[in-house]
N, C-alpha and C positions, 0 to 999 in steps of 0.2 A: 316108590318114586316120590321125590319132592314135590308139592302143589305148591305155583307161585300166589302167594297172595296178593290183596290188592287192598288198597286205603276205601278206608267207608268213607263216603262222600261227604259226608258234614263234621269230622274229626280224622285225630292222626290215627287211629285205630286200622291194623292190617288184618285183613279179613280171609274167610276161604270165601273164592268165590260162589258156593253154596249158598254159604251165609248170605253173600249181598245179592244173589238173585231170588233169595225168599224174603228179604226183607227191601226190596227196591234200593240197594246199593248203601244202605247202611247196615254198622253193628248190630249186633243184639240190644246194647245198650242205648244206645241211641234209638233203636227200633221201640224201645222200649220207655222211651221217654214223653212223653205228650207232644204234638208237633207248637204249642205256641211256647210252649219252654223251650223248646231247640232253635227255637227261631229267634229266640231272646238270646241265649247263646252266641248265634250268628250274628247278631246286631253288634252285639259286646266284640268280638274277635274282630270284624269289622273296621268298628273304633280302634279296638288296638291297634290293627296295623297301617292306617288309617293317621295315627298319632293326634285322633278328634279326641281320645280318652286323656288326654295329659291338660286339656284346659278346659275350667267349667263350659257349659253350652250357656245361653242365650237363658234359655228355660229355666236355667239350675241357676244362674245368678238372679233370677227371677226369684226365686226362693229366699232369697236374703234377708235375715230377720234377726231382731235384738229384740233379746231377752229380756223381759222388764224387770230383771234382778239387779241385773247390770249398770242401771240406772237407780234401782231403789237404794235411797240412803240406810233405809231400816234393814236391808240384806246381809245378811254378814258368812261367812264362810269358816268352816272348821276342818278338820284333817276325816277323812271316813273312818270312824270309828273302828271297823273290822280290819281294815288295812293296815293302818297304823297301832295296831293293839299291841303288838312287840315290839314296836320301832319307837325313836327317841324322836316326836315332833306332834308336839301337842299343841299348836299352833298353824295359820297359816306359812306366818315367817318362817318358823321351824321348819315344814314341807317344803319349801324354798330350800332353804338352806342345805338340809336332806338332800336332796337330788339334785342341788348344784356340785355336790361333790361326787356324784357318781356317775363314771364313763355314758351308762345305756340304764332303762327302766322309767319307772311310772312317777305320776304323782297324781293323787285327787283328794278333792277338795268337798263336799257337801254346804247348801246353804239350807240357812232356815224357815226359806220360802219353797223348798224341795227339789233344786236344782243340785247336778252334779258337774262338777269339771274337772278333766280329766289332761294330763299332759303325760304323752309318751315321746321317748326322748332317747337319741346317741350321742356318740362324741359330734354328728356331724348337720343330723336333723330334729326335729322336733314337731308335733302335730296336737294341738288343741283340740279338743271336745266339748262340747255339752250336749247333756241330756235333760230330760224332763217328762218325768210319768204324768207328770197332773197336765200337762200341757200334750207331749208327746212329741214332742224335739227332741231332734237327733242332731244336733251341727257339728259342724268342722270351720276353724277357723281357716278362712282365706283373707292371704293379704297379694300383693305384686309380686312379694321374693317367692312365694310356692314355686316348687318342681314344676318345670311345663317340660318334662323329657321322665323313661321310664330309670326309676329309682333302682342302684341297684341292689341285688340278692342281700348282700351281706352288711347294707344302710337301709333294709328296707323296715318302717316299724309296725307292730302290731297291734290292736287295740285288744288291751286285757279287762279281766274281769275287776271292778273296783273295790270287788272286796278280798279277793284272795289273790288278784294280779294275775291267774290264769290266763292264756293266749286264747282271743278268739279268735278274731277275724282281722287280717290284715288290710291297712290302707292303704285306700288307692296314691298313687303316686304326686297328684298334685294333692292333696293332703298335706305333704311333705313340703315345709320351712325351715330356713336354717337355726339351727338349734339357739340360738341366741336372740335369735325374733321371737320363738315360742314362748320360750324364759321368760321376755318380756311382757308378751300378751295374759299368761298365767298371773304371772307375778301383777300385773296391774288389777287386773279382777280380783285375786283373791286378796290384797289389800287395801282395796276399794276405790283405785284411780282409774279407772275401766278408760278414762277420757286421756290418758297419759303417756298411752304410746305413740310413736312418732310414727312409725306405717300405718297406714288404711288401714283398719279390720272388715270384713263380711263376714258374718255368718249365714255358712248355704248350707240345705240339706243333706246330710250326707248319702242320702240314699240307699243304691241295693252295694253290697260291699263284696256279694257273696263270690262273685265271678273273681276277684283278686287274688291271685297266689303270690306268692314270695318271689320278687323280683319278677313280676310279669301283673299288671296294672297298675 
């Protein structure tokens, strides 16, 4: 005889009902999870459905900070050594150039005050990074044109590794600017007009990323 199952109460997981009366109505996995992690979870899905997730909060524009690179006249930017070690752009312009002529993919940048920036890009968006070990900045460039609606599956982009471009972790959807805003905000930094775009820039924390999947945050 078929047993009908039933949905664990804090995910789409279909359960025997065995399972959800030994574990108080949730999976195994869930059962199994720490309750202030699940409940971070629940926050995050929340948000999503919610559409609180598609525009910074209050608190996260709170975060807003410039990089004292970005200002320093003595900063200068070059292509990431490891990245670029088979490709043809030994220059910032070069990295420019490089990646204006390709559909989707990356570009980064290293300076010599230990910052990295990062631009992942399609035919349609485009999203800005920086990082900083000595500092420990993580940003995402926010300007007005960002996504405030969920990006989809097959526009959505990923932030890679900057030295071998491996995919990690995808961004969240207002991350996402249209590709020719990004272009601009990149391209200004890395050849030292940082003051020369015509949108707003913020730089806000990028925060936790990890709840993002592919076409859904």
């Amino acid at each position: 005889m078929t047993v009908e199952r039933v949905k664990c109460v804090e995910c789409d997981h279909m359960i025997l009902p065995q399972t959800a009366a030994a574990n108080g109505g949730l999976c195994t996995p869930c059962a199994k999870t720490p309750e202030w992690l699940r409940g971070a979870r629940m926050e995050y899905e929340s948000k999503l459905s919610s559409g609180e997730l598609f525009t910074p909060s209050q608190e996260q524009r709170g975060t807003a900070k410039r990089p004292t690179e970005f200002a320093d006249p003595a900063a200068s930017w070059s292509p990431e050594p490891e990245f670029y070690k088979d490709r043809e752009a030994r220059s910032p312009q070069e990295v420019i150039d490089l990646a204006a002529t390709q559909p989707q993919g990356h570009a980064f940048l290293v300076s010599n005050r230990g910052g990295r920036l990062s631009l992942a890009f399609n035919e349609t968006f485009g999203v800005c990074e920086y990082q900083s070990d000595e500092t420990g900045d993580n940003l995402y460039a926010y300007t007005p044109a960002n996504m405030t609606e969920q990006v989809t599956a097959d526009r959505h982009l990923v932030q890679a590794c900057s030295c071998c471009g491996v995919g990690l972790l995808w961004y969240p959807s207002r991350f996402h600017m249209p590709r020719q805003a990004a272009f601009a905000i990149f391209s200004a930094l890395a050849l030292g007009f940082a003051g020369a775009t015509a949108v707003p820039v913020e730089w806000l924390d990028c925060g936790d990323m990890s709840y993002t999947t592919r076409g859904r945050g």
